[in-house]
C-alpha positions as CSV (number, residue, x, y, z in Angstrom):
1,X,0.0,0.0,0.0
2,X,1.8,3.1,-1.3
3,X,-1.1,5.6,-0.6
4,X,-3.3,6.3,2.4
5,X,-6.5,4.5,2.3
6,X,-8.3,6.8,3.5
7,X,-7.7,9.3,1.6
8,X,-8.1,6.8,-1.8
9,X,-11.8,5.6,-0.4
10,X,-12.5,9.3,-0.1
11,X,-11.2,10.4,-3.1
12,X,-13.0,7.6,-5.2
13,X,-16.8,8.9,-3.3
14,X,-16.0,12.1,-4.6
15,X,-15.6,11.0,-7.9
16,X,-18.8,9.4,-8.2
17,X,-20.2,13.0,-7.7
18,X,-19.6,13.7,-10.9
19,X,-18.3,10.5,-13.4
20,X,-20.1,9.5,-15.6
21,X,-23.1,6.9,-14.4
22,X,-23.5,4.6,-17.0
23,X,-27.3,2.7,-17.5
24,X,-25.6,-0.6,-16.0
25,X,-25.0,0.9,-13.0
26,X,-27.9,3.4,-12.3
27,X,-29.8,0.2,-12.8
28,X,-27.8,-1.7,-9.9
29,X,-28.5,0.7,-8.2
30,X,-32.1,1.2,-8.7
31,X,-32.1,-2.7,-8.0
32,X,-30.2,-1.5,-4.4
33,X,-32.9,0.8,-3.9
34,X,-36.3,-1.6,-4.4
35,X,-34.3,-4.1,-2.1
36,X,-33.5,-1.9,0.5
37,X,-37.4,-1.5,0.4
38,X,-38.5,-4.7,0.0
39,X,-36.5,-5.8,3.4
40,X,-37.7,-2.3,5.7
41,X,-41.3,-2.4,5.1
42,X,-42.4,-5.7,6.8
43,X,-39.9,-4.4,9.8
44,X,-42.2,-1.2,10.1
45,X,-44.8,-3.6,11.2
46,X,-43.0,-5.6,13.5
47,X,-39.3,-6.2,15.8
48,X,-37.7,-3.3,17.9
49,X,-38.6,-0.2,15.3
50,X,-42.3,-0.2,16.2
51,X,-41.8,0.6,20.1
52,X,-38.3,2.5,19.1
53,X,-40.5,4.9,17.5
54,X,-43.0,5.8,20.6
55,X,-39.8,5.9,22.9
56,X,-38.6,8.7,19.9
57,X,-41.7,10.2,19.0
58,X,-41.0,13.9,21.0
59,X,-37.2,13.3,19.7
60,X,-38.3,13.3,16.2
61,X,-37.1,16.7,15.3
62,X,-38.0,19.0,12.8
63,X,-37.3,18.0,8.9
64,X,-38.8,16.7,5.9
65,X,-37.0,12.8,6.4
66,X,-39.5,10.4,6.6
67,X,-39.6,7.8,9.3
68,X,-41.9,5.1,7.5
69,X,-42.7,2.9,10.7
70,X,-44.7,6.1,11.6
71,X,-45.2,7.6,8.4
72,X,-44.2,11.2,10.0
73,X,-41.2,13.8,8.7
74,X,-38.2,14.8,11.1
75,X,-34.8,15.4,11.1
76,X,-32.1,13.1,9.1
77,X,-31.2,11.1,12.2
78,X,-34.4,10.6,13.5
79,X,-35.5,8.7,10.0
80,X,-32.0,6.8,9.2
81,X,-32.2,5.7,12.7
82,X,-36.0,4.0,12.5
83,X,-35.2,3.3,8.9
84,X,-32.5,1.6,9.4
85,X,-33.9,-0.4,12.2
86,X,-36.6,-1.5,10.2
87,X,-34.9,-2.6,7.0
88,X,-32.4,-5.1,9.4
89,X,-35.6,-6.4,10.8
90,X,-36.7,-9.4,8.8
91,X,-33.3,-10.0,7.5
92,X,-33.9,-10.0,3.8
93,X,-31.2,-7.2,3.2
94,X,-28.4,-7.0,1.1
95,X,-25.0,-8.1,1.1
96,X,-21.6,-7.8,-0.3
97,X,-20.4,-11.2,-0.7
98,X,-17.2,-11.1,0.0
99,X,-17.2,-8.8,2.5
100,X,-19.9,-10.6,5.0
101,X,-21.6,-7.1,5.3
102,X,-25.2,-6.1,4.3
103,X,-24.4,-2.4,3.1
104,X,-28.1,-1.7,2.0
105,X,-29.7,-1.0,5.5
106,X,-27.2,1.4,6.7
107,X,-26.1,3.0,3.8
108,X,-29.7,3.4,2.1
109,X,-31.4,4.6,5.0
110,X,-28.8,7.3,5.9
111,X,-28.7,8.4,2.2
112,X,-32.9,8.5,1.5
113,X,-33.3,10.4,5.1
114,X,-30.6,13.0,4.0
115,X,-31.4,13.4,0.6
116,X,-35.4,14.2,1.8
117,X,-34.2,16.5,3.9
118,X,-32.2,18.4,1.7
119,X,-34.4,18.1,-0.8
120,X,-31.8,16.5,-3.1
121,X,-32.1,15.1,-6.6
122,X,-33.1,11.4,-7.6
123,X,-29.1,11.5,-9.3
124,X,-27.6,13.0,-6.2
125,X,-29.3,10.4,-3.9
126,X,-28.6,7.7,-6.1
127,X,-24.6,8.4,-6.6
128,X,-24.7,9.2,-2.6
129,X,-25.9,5.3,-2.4
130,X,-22.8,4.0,-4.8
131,X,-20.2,6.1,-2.8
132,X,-21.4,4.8,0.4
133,X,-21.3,1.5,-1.0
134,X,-17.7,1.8,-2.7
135,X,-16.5,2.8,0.7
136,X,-17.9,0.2,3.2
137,X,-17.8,-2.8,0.8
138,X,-13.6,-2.1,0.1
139,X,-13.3,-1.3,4.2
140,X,-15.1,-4.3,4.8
141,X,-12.7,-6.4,2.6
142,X,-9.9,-5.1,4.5
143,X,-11.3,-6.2,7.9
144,X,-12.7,-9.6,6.8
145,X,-13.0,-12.3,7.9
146,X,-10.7,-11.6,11.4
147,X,-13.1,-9.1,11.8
148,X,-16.4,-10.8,12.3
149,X,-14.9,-12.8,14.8
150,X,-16.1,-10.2,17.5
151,X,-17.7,-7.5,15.7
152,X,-20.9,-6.9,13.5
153,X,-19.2,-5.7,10.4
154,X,-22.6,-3.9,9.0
155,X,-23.4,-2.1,12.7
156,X,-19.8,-0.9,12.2
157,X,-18.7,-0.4,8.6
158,X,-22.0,0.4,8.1
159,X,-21.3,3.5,10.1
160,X,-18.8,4.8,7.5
161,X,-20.9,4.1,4.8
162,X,-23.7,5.7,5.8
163,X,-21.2,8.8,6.5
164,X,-19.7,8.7,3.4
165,X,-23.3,9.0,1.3
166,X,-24.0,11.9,3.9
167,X,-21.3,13.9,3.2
168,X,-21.7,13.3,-0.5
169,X,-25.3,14.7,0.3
170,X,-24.2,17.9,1.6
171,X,-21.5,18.4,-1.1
172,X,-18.3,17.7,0.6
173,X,-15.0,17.3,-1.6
174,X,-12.7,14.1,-0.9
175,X,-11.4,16.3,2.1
176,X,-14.9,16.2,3.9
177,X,-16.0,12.8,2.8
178,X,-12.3,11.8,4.5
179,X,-13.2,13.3,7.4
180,X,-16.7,12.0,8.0
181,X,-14.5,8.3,7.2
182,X,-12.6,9.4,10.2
183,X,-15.2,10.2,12.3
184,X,-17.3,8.0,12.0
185,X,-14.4,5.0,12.4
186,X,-14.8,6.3,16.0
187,X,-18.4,5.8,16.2
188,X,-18.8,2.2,15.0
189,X,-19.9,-0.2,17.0
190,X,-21.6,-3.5,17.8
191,X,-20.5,-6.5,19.2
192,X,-21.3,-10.2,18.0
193,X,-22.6,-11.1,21.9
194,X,-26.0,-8.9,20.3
195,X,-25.9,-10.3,17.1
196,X,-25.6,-14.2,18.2
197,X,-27.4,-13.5,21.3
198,X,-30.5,-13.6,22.7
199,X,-32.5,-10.1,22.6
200,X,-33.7,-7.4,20.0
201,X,-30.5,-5.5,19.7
202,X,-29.4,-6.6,16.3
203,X,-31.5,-4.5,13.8
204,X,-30.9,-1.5,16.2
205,X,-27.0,-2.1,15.4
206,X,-28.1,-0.5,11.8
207,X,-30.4,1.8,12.7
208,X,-27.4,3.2,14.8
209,X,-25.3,2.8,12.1
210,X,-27.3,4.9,9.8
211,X,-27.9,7.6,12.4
212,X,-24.4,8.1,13.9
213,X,-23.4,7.9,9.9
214,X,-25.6,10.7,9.3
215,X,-24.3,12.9,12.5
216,X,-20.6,12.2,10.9
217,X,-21.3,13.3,7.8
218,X,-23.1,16.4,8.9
219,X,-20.5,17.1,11.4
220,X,-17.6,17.1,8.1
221,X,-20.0,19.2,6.2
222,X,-19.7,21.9,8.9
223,X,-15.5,21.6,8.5
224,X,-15.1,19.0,11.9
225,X,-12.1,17.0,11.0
226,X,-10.5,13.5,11.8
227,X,-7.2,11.8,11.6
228,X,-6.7,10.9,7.9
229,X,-5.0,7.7,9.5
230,X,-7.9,6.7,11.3
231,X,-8.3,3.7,9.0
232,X,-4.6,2.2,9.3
233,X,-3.0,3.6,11.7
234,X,-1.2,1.5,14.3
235,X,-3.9,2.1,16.7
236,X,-6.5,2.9,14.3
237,X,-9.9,1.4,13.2
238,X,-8.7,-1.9,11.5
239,X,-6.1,-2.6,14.3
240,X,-8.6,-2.1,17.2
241,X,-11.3,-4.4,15.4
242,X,-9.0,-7.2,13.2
243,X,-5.7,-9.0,13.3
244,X,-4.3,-5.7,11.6
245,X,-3.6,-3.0,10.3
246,X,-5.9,-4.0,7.2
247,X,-5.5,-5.8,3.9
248,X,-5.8,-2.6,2.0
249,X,-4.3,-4.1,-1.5
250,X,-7.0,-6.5,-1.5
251,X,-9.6,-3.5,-0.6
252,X,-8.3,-1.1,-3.7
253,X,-8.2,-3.7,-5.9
254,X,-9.8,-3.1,-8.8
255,X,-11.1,0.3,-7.9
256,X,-12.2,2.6,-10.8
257,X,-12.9,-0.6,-12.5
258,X,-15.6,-2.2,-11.1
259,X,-18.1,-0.9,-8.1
260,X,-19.4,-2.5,-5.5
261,X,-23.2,-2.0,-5.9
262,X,-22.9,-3.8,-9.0
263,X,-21.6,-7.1,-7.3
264,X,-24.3,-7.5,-4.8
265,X,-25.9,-10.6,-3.5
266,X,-29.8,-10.1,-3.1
267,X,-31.6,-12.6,-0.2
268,X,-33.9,-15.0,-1.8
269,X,-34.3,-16.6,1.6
270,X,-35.6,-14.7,4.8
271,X,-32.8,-15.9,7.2
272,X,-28.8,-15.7,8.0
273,X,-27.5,-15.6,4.2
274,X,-24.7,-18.1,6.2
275,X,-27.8,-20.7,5.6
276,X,-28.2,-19.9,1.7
277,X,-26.3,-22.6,0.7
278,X,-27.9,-25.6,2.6
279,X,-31.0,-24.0,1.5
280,X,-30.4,-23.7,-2.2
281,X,-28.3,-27.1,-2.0
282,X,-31.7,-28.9,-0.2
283,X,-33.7,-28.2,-3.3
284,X,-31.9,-29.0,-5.9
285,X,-31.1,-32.4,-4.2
286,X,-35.3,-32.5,-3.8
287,X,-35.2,-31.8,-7.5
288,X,-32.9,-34.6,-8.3
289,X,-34.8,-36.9,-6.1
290,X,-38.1,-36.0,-4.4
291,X,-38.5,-36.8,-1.0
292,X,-40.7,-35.9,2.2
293,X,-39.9,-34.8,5.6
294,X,-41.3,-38.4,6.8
295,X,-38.7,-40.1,4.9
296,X,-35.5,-38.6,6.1
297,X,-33.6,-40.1,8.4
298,X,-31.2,-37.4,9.2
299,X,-29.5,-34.8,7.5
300,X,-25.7,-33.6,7.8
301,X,-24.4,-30.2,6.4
302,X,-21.0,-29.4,5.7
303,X,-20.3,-25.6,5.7
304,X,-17.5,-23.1,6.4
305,X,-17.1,-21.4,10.2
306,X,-20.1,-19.4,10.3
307,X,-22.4,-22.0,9.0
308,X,-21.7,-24.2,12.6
309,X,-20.2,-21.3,14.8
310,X,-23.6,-19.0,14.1
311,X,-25.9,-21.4,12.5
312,X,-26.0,-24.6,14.2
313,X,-28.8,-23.5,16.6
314,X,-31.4,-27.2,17.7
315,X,-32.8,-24.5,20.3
316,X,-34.8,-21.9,19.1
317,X,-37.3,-19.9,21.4
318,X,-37.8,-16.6,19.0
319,X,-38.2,-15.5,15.7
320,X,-34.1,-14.8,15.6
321,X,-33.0,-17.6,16.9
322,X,-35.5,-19.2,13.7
323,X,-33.6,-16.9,11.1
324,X,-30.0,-18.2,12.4
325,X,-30.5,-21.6,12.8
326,X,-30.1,-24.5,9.8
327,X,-32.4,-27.1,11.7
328,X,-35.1,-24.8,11.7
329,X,-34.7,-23.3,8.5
330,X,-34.2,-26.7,7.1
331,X,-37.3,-27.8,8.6
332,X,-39.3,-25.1,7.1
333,X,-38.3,-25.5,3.6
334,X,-39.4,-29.5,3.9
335,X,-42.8,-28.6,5.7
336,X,-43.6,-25.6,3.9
337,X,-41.7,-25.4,0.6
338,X,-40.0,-21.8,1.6
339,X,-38.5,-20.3,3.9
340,X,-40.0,-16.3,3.5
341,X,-42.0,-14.4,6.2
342,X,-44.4,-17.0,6.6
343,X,-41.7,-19.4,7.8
344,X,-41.2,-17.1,10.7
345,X,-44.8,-16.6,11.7
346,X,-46.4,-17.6,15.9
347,X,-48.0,-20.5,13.6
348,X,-45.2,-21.8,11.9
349,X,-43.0,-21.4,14.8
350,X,-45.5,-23.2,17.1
351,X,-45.5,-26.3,14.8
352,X,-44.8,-29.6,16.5
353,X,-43.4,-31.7,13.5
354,X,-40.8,-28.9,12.8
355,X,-39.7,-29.0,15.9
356,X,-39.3,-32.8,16.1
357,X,-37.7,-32.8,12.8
358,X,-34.8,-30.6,13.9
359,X,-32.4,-32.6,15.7
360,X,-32.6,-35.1,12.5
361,X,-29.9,-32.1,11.5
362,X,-26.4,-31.4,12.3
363,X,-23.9,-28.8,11.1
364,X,-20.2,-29.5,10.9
365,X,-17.4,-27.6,9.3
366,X,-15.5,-28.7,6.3
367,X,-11.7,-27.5,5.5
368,X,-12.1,-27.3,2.4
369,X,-15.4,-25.2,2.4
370,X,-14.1,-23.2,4.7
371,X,-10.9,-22.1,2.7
372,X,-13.1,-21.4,0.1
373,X,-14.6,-18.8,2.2
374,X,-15.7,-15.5,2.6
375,X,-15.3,-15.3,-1.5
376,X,-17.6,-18.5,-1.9
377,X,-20.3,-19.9,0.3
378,X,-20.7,-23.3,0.0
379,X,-22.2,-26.7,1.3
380,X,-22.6,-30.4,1.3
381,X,-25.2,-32.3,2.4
382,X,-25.4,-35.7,3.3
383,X,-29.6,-36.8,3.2
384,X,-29.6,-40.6,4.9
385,X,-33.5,-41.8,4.1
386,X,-35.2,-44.2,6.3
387,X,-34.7,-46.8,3.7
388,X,-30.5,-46.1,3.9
389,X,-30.6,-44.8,0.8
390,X,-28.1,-41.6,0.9
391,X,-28.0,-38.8,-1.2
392,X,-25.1,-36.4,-1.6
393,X,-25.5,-33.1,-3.1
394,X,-22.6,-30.3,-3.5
395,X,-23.7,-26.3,-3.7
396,X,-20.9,-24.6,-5.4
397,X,-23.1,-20.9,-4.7
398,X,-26.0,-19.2,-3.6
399,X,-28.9,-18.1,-5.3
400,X,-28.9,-14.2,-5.3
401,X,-25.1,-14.2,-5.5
402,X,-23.3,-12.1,-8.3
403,X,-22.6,-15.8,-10.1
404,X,-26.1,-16.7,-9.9
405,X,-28.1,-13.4,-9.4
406,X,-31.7,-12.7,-9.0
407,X,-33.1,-11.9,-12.2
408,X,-35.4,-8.4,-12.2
409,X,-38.4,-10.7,-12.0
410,X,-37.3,-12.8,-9.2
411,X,-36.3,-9.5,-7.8
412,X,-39.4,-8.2,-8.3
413,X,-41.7,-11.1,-7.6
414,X,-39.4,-10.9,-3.8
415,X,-40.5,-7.2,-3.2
416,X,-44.1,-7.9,-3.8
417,X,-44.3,-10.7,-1.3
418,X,-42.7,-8.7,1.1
419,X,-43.7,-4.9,0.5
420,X,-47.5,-6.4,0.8
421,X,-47.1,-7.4,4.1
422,X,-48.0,-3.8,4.7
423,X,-49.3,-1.8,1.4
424,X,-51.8,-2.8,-0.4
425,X,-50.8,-4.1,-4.4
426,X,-51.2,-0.8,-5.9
427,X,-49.4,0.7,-3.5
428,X,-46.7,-1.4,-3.6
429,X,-46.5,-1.6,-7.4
430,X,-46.5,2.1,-7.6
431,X,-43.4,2.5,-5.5
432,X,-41.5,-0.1,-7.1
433,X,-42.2,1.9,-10.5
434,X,-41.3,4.8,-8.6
435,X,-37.7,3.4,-8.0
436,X,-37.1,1.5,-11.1
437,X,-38.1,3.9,-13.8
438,X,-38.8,7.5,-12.9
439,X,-37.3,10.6,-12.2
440,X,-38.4,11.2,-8.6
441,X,-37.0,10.3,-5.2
442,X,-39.0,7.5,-4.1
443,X,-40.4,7.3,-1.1
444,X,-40.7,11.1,-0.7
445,X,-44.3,11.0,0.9
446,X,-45.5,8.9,3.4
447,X,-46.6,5.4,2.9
448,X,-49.9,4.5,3.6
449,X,-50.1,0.9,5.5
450,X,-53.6,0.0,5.6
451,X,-52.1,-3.7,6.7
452,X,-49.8,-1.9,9.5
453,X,-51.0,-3.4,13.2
454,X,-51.3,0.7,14.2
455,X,-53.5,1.6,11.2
């Protein structure tokens, strides 16, 4: 690394100001945009976002941001905070492969609430998003995987993303987007204990993200500076959180020639993407060779380290121990054909036969798998059937992944489901047209939720 990092990352947001956005990658972005949407709108109906907001509501502030879980305008903050919240909710968000980090909730819901606010343009907004994402996807390769060991790599890079698309916002050069970097390396936080662990804290890691983003990259825009070494330093950010100083080659790789936004993996299952692969693997053995839950015997998957060190999870009492744990998830898919919302539902989670069918499963970690990772998530699974038949299947990817992407129709057909959980079809149609094809900022008036709880 001949140059400071810092000062590249920062340089590169700026020049997405102003290069040249080629159709390709407006449309990634776009595609960003309606999946940002598609995972916050079923969270504004349920988790931590919907009592959040009456512990906030006289803290709301004055501004034309939208918080959606309450349909009301505020301040910047107030919105990326509740917006952010809600979009980690339900765990459908985005992610950057080979970084481990969902940059979506953050990034997206700093960037919409500031660009409201403002009053900025649909191209301002949407180059904000790309900056933010070029910035905490390349900081997240540097940190990974030592990392993710103890820290939640979205809560915390997150927080620089999200800074970096606010300064972009308020039209700061490279030196003020550096400096909201800086800044906000000193506000990141969030521990794996509340990630892996029982309680609500998790999607409140993003929602903080996106607001303490937001006050670092209004704080640069008013001229409050950092250390341009914050990243690299010998006691900065990557040494505090990682085994060191950060793999910054790997980071810059490639920078000006490809972007981050358009190498982004988009959930097609509504749990831990670390179960993706048993998932996608379990089907297309079921399509080689149909089977039922009745006649399984037992099941063993072969993953990398998060797979069994996150994943492997027989007990489940709540909804987020469901969306981390392979038995459960594994169970759905056989019971109910999918693992969406519906999988995560009091009924579904109440079911006897899922539960019994559980232990039938067990996680283990393969070397080779986990070599291959973070840049591929894989799995084997070994099905014994009650007649000692055994099937063996190898998933080389996961659906949704850049080499096997969601395809706008799947894409689509996954924000319906999930945006109707709360607006009705016309509603939700209109705002995906909204995002895809026009020239406003979507979003821009409140959502009406005639399926919201609180309507």
């Amino acid at each position: 690394m001949n140059e400071n990092p810092l000062v590249v990352l920062a340089r590169a947001a700026n020049d997405w100001r102003t290069r040249e956005l080629s159709p390709d990658v407006l449309h990634d972005t776009r595609r960003a945009v309606l999946d940002w949407f598609a995972a916050m709108l079923p969270g504004c109906a349920e988790g931590p976002s919907v009592p959040l907001a009456r512990a906030l509501d006289r803290a709301r502030g004055d501004g034309r941001a939208i918080a959606y879980v309450t349909g009301t305008a505020g301040s910047a903050r107030h919105a990326a905070l509740l917006n952010g919240v809600a979009s980690h909710t339900v765990e459908f968000d985005d992610i950057f492969r080979d970084g481990g980090y969902h940059p979506g909730s953050p990034t997206i819901a700093a960037a919409l609430a500031v660009a409201q606010d403002e009053g900025a343009s649909p191209e301002a907004f949407h180059r904000a998003v790309i900056g933010g994402y070029e910035v905490g996807c390349r900081i997240a390769l540097a940190l990974q995987p030592s990392h993710y060991r103890n820290w939640h790599i979205t809560a915390t890079v997150g927080t620089i993303g999200a800074a970096v698309a606010t300064a972009m916002l308020k039209g700061c050069g490279a030196e003020g987007i550096g400096n909201a970097i800086a800044i906000a390396s000193s506000f990141a936080g969030g521990h794996q204990e509340n990630l892996q662990g029982q309680g609500q804290t998790k999607p409140l890691h993003c929602g903080h993200a996106a607001e303490a983003g937001v006050l670092a990259g209004l704080a640069a825009a008013e001229g409050i500076t950092g250390s341009p070494d914050s990243l690299h330093a010998a006691h900065g950010y990557a040494a505090a959180t990682s085994d060191s100083t950060g793999n910054w080659d790997a980071a810059l790789q490639g920078l000006g020639e490809w972007t981050p936004i358009s190498r982004m993996t988009f959930k097609n299952h509504g749990c831990c993407g670390h179960i993706f692969p048993t998932l996608d693997g379990l089907r297309a053995a079921l399509a080689k060779r149909p089977f039922g839950p009745d006649d399984v015997a037992r099941i063993e998957v072969q993953g990398y380290g998060p797979t069994a060190l996150i994943c492997d999870r027989v007990r489940v009492e709540t909804t987020a121990d469901a969306r981390f744990s392979v038995q459960y998830c594994v169970a759905a898919l056989l019971y109910m054909g999918a693992v969406r919302l519906a999988a995560f539902a009091p009924d579904a989670m109440a079911r006897a036969d899922m539960r019994a069918f559980m232990p039938k499963v067990s996680v283990a970690q393969d070397a080779g798998i986990a070599a291959a990772y973070p840049a591929r998530r894989q799995a084997r699974l070994v099905i014994t059937l009650t007649t000692g038949e055994v099937l063996t299947h190898f998933q080389p990817t996961r659906k949704g992944d850049p080499d096997d992407p969601l395809s706008d129709a799947e894409l689509f057909e996954k924000y319906q489901e999930l945006a109707t959980e709360v607006l009705d079809k016309d509603s939700a149609r209109h705002l995906r047209e909204t995002i895809m094809s026009s020239d406003r900022l979507p979003g821009s008036i409140p959502l009406q939720f005639p399926k919201h709880p609180a309507a």
